[in-house]
TIMARKOL-998189 format. One record per residue (C-alpha): residue in three letters; x, y, z. Coordinates in steps of 0.001 Angstrom, whole numbers. Layout:
BEGIN
- ALA,X,Y,Z
...
This chain:
BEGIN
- UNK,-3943,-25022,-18774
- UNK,-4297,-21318,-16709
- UNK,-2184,-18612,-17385
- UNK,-2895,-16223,-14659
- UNK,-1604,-13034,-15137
- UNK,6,-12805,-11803
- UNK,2828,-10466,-10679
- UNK,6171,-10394,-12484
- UNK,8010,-12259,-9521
- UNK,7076,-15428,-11291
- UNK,7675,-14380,-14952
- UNK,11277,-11932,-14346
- UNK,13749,-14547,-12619
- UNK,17312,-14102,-12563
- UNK,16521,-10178,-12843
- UNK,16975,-9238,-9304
- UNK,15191,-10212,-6152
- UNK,11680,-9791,-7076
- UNK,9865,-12460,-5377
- UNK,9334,-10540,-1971
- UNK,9286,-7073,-1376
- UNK,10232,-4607,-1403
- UNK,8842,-3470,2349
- UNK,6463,-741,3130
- UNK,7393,2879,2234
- UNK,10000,3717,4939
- UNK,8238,5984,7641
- UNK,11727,8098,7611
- UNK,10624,9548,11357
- UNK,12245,8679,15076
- UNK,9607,6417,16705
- UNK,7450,8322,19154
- UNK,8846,8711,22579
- UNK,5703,7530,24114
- UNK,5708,4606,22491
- UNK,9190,3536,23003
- UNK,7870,4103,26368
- UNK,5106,1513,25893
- UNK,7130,-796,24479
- UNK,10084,-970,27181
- UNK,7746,-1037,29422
- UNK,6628,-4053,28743
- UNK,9721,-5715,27269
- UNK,10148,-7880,30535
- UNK,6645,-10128,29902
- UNK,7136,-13574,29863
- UNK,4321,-14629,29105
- UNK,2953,-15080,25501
- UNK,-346,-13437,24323
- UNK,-3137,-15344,23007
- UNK,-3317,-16143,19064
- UNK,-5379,-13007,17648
- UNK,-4128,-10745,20150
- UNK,-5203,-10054,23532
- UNK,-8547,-8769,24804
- UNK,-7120,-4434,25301
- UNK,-5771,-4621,21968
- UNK,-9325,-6608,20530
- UNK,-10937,-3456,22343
- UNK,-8945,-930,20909
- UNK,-9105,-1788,17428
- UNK,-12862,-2089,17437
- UNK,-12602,1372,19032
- UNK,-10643,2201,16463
- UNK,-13151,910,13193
- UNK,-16005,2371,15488
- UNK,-14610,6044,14791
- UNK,-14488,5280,11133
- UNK,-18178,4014,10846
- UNK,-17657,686,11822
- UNK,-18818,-829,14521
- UNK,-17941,-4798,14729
- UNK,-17894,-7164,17813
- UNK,-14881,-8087,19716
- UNK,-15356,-11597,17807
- UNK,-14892,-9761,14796
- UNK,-11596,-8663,15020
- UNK,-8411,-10522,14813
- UNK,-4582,-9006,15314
- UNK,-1720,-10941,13750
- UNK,2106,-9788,13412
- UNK,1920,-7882,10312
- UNK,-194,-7369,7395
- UNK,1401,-10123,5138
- UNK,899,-12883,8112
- UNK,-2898,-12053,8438
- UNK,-3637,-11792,4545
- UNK,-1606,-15269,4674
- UNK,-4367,-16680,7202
- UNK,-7147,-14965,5366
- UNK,-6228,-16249,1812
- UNK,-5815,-19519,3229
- UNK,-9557,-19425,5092
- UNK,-11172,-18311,1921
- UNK,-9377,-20844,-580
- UNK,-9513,-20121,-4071
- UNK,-8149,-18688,-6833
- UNK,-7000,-14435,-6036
- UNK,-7818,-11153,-8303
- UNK,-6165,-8078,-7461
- UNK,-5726,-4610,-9175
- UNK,-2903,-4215,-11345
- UNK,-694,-2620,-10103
- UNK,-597,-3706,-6320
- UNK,789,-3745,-2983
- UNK,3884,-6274,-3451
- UNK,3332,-8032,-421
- UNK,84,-9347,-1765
- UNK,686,-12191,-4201
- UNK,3288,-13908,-2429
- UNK,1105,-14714,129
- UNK,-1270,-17047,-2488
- UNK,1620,-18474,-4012
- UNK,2879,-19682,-786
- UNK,-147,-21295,-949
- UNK,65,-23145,-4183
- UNK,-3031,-20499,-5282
- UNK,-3336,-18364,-8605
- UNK,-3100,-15077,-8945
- UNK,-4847,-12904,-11179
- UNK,-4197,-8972,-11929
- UNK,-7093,-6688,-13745
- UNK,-6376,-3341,-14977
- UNK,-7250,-587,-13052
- UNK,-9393,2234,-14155
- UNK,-7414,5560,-15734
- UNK,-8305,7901,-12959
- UNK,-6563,5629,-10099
- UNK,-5152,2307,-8646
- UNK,-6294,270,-6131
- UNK,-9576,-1193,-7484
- UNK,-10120,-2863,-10826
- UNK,-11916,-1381,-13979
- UNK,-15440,-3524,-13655
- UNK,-15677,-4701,-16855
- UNK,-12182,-6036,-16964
- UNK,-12871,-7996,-13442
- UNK,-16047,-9494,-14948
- UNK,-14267,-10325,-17758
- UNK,-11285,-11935,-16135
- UNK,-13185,-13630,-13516
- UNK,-15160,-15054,-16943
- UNK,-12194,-16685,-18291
- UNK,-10647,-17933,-15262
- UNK,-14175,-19861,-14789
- UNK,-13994,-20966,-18745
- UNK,-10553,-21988,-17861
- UNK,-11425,-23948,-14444
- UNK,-10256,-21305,-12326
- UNK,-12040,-20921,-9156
- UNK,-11989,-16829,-8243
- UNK,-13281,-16145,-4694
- UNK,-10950,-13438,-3504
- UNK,-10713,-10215,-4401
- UNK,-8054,-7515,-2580
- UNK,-8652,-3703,-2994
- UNK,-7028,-709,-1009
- UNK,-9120,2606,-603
- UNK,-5846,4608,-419
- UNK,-3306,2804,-2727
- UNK,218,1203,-2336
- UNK,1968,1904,-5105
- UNK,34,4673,-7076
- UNK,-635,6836,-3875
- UNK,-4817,7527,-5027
- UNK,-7831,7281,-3179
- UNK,-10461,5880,-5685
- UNK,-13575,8182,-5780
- UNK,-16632,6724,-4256
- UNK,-18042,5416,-7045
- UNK,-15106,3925,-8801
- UNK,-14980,1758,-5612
- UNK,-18192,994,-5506
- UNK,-18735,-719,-8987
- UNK,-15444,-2892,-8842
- UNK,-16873,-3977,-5325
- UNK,-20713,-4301,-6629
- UNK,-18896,-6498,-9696
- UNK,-16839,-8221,-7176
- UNK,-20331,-9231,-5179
- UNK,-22146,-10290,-8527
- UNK,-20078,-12393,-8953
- UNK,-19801,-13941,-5429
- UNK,-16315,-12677,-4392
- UNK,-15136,-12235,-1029
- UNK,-13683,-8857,-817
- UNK,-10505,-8016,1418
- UNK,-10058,-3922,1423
- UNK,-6218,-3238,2300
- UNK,-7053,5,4936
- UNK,-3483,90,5648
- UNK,-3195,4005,4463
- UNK,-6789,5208,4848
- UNK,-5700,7991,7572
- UNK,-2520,9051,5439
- UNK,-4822,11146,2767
- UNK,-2802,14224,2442
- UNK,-4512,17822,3299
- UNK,-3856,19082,152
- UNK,-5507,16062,-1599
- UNK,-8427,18531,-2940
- UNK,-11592,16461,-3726
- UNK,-10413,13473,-2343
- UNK,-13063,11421,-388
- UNK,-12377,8121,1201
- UNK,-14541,5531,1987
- UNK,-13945,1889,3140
- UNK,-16317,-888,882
- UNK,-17203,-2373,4117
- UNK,-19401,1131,4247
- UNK,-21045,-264,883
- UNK,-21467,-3954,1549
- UNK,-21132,-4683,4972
- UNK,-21698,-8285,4934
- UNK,-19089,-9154,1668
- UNK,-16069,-6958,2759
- UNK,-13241,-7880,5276
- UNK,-11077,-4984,6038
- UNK,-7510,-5444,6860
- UNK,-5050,-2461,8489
- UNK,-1072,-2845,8712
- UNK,-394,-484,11293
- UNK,3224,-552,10367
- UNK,1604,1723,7256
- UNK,113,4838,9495
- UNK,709,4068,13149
- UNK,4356,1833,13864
- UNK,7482,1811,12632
- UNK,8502,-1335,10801
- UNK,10107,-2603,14100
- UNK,6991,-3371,15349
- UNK,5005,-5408,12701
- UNK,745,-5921,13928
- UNK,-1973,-5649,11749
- UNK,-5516,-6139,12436
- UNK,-8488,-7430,10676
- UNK,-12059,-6518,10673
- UNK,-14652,-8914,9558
- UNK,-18168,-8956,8506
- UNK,-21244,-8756,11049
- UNK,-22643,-11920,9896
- UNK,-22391,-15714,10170
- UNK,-20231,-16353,7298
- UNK,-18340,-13193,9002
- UNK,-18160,-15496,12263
- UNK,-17161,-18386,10641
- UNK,-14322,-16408,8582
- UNK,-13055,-14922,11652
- UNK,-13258,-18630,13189
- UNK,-10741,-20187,10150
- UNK,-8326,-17365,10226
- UNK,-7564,-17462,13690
- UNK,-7001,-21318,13300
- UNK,-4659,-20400,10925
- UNK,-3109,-17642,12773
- UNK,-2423,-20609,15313
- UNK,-1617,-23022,13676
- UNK,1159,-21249,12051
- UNK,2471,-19940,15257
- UNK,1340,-16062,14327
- UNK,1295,-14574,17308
- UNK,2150,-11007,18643
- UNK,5012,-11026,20927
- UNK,3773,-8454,24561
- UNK,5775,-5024,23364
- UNK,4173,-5060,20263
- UNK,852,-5910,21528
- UNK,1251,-3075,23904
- UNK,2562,-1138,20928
- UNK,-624,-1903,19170
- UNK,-3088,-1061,21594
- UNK,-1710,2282,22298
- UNK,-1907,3584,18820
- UNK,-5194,2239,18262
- UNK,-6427,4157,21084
- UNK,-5651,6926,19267
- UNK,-4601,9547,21880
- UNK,-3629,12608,21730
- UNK,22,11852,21591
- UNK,-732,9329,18401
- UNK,-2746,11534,16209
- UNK,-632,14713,16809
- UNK,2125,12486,15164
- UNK,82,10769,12430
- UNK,-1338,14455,11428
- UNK,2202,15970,11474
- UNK,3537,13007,9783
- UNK,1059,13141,7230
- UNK,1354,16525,6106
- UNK,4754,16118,5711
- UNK,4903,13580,3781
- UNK,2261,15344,1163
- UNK,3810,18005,937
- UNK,7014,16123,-84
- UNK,5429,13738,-2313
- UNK,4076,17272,-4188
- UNK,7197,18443,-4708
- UNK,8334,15038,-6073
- UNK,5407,15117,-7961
- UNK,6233,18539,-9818
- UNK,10090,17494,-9978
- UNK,8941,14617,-12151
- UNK,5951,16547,-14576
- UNK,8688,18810,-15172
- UNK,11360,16721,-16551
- UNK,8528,15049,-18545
- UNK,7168,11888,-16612
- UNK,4078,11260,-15542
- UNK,2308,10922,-12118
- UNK,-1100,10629,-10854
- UNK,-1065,13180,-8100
- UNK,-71,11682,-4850
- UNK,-3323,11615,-2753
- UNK,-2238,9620,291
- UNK,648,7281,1736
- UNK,4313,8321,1442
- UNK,5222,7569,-2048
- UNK,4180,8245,-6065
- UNK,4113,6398,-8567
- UNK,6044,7151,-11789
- UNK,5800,6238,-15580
- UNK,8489,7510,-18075
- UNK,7552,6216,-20714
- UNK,7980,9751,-22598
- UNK,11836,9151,-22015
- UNK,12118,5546,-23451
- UNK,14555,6908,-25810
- UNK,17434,8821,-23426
- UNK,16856,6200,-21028
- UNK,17668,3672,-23539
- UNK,20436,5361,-24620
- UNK,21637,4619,-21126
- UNK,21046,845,-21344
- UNK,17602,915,-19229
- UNK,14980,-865,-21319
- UNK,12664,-1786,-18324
- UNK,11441,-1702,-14926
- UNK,14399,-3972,-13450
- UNK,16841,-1482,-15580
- UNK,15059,1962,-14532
- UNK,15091,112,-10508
- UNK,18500,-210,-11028
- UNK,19352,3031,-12578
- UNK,17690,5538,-10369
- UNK,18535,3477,-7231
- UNK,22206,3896,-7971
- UNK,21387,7837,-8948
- UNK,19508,8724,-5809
- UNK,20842,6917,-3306
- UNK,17774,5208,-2328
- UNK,14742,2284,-2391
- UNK,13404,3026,-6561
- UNK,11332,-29,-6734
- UNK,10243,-681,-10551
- UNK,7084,-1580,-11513
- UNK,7417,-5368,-12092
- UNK,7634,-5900,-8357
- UNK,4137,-4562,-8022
- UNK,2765,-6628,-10574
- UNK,3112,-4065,-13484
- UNK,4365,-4581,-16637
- UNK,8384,-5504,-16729
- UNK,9011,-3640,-19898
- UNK,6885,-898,-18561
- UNK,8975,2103,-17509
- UNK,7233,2738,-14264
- UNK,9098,2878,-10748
- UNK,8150,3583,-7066
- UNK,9511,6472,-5425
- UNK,9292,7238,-1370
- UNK,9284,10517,655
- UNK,10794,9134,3683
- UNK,14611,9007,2252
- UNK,13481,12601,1185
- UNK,12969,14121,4870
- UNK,16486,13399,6451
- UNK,19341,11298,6930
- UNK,19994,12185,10656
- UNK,16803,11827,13623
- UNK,17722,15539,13822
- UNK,16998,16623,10336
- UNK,14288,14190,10740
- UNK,12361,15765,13586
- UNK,12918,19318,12247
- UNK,10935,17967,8818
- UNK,8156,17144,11322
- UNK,8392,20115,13447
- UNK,8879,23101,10620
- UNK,6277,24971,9197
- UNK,8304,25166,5635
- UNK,10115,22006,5217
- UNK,10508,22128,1553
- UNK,12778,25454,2781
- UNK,14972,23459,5581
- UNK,19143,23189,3953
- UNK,19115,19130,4281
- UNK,15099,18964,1995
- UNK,16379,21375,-28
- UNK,19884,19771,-881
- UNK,17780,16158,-1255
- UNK,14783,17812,-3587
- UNK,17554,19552,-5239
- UNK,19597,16096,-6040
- UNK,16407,14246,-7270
- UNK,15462,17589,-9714
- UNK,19156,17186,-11290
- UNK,18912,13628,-11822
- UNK,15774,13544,-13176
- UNK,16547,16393,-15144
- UNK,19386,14673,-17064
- UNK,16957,13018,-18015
- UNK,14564,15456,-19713
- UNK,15356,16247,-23498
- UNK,14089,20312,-24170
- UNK,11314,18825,-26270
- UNK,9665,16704,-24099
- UNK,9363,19068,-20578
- UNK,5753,18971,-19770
- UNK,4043,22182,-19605
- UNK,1879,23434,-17051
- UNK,-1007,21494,-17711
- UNK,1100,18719,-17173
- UNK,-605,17548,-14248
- UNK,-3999,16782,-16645
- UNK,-2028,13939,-18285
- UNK,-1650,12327,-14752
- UNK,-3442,9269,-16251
- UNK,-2143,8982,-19930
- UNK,779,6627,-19290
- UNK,-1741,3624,-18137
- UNK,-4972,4368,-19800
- UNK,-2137,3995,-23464
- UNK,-2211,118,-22345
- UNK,-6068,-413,-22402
């Protein structure tokens, strides 16, 4: 019998709802004005749009790959409401067993399970999250095979949900050259690639479907960079070849068999992001920098009351062990993830996912934290984060930074503040479990 070592939600029952979710890191920004535009505009269609999405949007997300290096055929692309719904068709086109990194998006494994498939998580390497350590893929993908496991799929993101990294170049491109050895199909989560932060020094992004073309699907939830959760569309990219053609063939069966289909606003909504104009990527860079500056001041907040934190080097979130404070946080009654969720979430006054939901370890001390509740409660405060040159200085980011330093700092027993080279030990916490 298999034991895959899938996400918590299967093994943690009766400690919270862990099955789905939780959503995407909340955007915390009013919705563009010209996009609200778009969408009322079209609000009156009756009409539905064909499964895979309709020829302008087809257009303007290979437009949009184009930019980025890619170039595929209208054929190649396929639009579905939301990321989970497409990576739902595409799991069920590929068949098979699933490996992801550990940890992972949480939106991921549910969508095999529906399926009645397994899923299995591989460490990822010490310097970042999103792809799997090489060895410990060919390893796992091994034993499933011993075990009569049939591996097919694996799932990577180039700038990671929950750990907030970008692996370097060549990280990626030996989990993805094990991945092809071993005759994987490869889905790389893109969801977040134009979210790397300008103070992310050294950080270079690349998309595996630069590195193998014909092996690599790449998906993109624009609810991650482009739309607000209101407006769920994702779109897929597959490979220039046959098998590519046949792929694309089977998901969009799926996708209508299923009933996936974009409704017109959102459509509309899709099309005009991926067009990218001028309006769009003022936004996105605005947005971004925000956010990175944010997530760098959550970052120091938590080094200094002795956690630890890769730097944040894209998205709107970090990722948080605290492990060094095992003892005063057990001295509170929080032994793991579902505890330290529950803790800080009551503490804060916002979303602190714990690790378990993203397929970490349940007694691990680890927990999700976002920027967006950071930036303002009101779409006033909001827009003057967006619009000031020093937000970190503006009353309501101040007062919110402020909160999060005190709690955390009740935490923090004189002995175990980390220094200034604090920010070395960014990897410690999960390279201890290896």
């Amino acid at each position: 019998m298999r034991h895959p070592d899938s996400t918590v939600p299967e093994r943690s029952e009766g400690r919270g709802p862990v099955r789905y979710g939780p959503p995407l890191p909340e955007p915390g920004l009013p919705v563009l004005p010209e996009l609200a535009a778009v969408v009322a505009s079209t609000a009156g269609r009756s009409h539905p749009e064909p499964p895979g999405g309709p020829p302008a949007l087809l257009e303007a997300a290979r437009g949009h790959w184009q930019r980025r290096g890619l170039a595929p055929e209208r054929a190649q692309v396929t639009a579905a409401p939301g990321g989970a719904p497409l990576l739902l068709a595409l799991t069920a086109a590929l068949g098979g067993d699933v490996l992801v990194p550990r940890p992972c998006p949480a939106w991921w494994g549910p969508q095999a399970r529906l399926l009645g498939r397994d899923v299995f998580s591989v460490p990822t390497p010490a310097e970042c999250g999103g792809v799997p350590d090489p060895y410990a893929l060919l390893e796992t993908v091994r034993r499933v095979r011993a075990e009569g496991g049939d591996p097919r799929l694996l799932v990577v993101s180039v700038a990671d949900d929950p750990t907030a990294t970008v692996p370097p170049p060549e990280v990626l491109h030996e989990a993805v050259e094990a991945a092809a050895g071993e005759g994987l199909h490869v889905v790389s989560d893109e969801t977040w690639r134009d979210t790397v932060h300008p103070g992310a020094g050294g950080t270079v992004l690349f998309s595996p479907a630069e590195m193998f073309p014909a092996l690599v699907t790449v998906l993109t939830d624009l609810t991650g960079a482009y739309l607000p959760p209101s407006l769920p569309a994702a779109c897929a990219r597959f490979p220039p070849t046959a098998e590519g053609d046949r792929l694309a063939a089977r998901v969009l069966d799926v996708l209508t068999a299923t009933g996936a289909g974009l409704s017109a606003p959102v459509a509309a909504a899709a099309t005009y992001v991926l067009d990218e104009g001028e309006e769009v990527t003022a936004r996105r860079s605005a947005a971004v920098a925000l956010h990175g500056r944010v997530a760098a001041a959550l970052h120091r907040i938590v080094l200094a009351a002795g956690g630890v934190a890769r730097p944040p080097a894209a998205g709107r979130h970090l990722y948080v062990d605290l492990e060094r404070l095992r003892p005063r946080l057990s001295a509170r009654g929080v032994t793991d993830a579902q505890d330290l969720e529950d803790f800080l979430g009551d503490r804060l006054g916002m979303p602190a996912p714990g690790g378990h939901r993203f397929g970490d370890d349940l007694g691990a001390l680890r927990v999700r934290l976002c920027t967006g509740p950071l930036i303002g409660s009101t779409p006033d405060e909001r827009r003057a984060s967006l619009t000031s040159p020093e937000p970190l200085e503006l009353p309501h980011v101040a007062r919110v930074l402020s909160m999060v330093e005190s709690v955390f700092g009740d935490l923090c027993e004189l002995g175990d503040r980390a220094g200034p080279e604090g920010t070395g030990a960014a990897g410690e916490g999960w390279e201890s479990e290896r």
